[in-house]
C-alpha positions, 0 to 999 in steps of 0.5 A, spaced: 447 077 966 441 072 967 439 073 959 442 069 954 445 073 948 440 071 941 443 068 935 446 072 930 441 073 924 443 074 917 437 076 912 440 072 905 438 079 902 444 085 902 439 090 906 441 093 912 439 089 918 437 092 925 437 090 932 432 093 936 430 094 944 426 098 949 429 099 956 426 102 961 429 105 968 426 098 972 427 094 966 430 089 970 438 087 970 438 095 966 444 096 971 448 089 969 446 090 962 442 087 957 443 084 950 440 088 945 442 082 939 447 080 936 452 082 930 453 077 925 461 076 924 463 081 918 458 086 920 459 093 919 455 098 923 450 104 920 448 107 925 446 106 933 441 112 935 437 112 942 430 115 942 429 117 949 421 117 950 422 119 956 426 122 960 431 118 965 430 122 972 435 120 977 438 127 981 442 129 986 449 127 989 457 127 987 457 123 979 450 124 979 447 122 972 443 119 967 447 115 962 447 109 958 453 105 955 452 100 949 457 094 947 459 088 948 461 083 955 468 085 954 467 092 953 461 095 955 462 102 951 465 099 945 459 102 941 456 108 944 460 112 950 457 115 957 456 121 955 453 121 947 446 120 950 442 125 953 437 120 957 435 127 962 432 130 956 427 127 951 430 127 944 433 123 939 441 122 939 446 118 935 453 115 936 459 117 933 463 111 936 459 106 932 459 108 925 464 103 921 465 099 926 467 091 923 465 085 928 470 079 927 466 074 930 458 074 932 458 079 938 452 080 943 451 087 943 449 089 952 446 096 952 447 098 960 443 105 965 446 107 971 441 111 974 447 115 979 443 119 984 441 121 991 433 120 989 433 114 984 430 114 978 423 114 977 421 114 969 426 114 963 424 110 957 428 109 951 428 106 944 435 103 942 436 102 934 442 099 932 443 098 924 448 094 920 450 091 914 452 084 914 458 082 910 457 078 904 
């Protein structure tokens, strides 16, 4: 990965905190993952939810498939699995894999595609919103 993870921040009022990004098919470094933001240590996650705006299209071929993994370095679907997105049908989804989960220590968030097809992928976009609260 080319990019460096951002610094946790840490709002002094007890809200709920978001880390948001767009990525797209050709978003570059999609396949070797990108940082969404980094979790605060002690923050508790809310909610992660994909928005795709618009359907991800590779087709074709044994494992074929449109997906995205959210997580972190060490383990790239620790928040959101291959599966619990949709990326081939425009639509909002939301991870049962995040709720609740308590970071340790400040956590660079890496959300990655695979685009798996004979005819790659031309198109998809998606929103990743990821809420938490931070501890206190």
């Amino acid at each position: 990965m080319a990019e460096q993870a951002p610094p946790a921040r840490v709002l002094h009022l007890q809200t709920v905190h978001a880390l948001r990004r767009r990525i797209a098919w050709n978003t570059p470094g999609a396949s070797d993952g990108v940082f969404l933001g980094t979790l605060p240590a002690g923050a508790m996650i809310t909610s992660c939810i994909g928005a795709v705006l618009e359907e991800f299209n590779a087709t074709g071929g044994v494992g074929a498939g449109n997906e995205i993994t959210i997580g972190t370095a060490a383990d790239a679907d620790a928040f959101v699995e291959d599966d619990e997105f949709t990326l081939a049908t425009e639509g909002a989804y939301a991870s049962e894999v995040a709720v609740g989960v308590i970071v340790d220590e400040d956590t660079p968030v890496v959300m990655a595609l695979d685009l798996v097809g004979t005819t790659p992928a031309s198109e998809g976009i998606i929103d990743v919103v990821m809420t938490y609260i931070p501890a206190q």
